[in-house]
N, C-alpha and C positions, 0 to 999 in steps of 0.2 A: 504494500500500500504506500503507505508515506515514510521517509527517514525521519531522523531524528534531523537532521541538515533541511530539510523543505519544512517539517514545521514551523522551525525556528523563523527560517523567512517569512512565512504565511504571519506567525505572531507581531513579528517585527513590521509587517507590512499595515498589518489590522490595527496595533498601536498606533503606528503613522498618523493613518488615518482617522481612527475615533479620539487622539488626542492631541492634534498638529496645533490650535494653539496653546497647549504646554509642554509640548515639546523643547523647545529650546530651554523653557526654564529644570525640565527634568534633567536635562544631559550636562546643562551648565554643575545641577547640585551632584550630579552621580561624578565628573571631571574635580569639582570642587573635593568631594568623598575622597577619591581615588588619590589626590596629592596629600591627603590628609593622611591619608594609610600609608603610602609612602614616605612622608618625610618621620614618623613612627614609629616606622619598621626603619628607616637607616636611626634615629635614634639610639633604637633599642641596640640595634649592632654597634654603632659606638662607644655606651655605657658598659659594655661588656669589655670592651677594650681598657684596662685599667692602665698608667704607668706603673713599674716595679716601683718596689718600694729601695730608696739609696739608703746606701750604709757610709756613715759619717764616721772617723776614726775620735774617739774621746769623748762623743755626747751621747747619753741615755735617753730614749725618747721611749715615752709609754702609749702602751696600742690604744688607738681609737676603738671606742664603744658607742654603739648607740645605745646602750640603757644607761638613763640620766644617772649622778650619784646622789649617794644617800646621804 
């Protein structure tokens, strides 16, 4: 009968037309969506990039906590 490829166009075609004018504002928010997930996701891959930690010859330095003290 039909592929999964001819549905898609028939969906896409039928949108078109039962909603051509908001169209442009839907593609604009989905383009909008889509740099939001992207710059996100490179984020999230740079936060995971830490620098090592240097070692100083003569100074004691004590490790970072995130639980406040007491």
């Amino acid at each position: 009968m039909f592929g999964l490829s001819e549905i898609a166009i028939i969906l896409i075609v039928v949108i078109a037309v039962l909603c051509a004018k908001k169209l442009p504002e839907l593609v604009r928010s989905a383009g909008k969506s889509a740099r939001i997930l992207k710059a996100e996701a490179k984020a999230m891959k740079d936060g995971d990039e830490q620098p090592a930690p240097r070692v100083i010859q003569g100074e004691a330095v004590t490790p970072r906590t995130d639980e406040p003290r007491a």
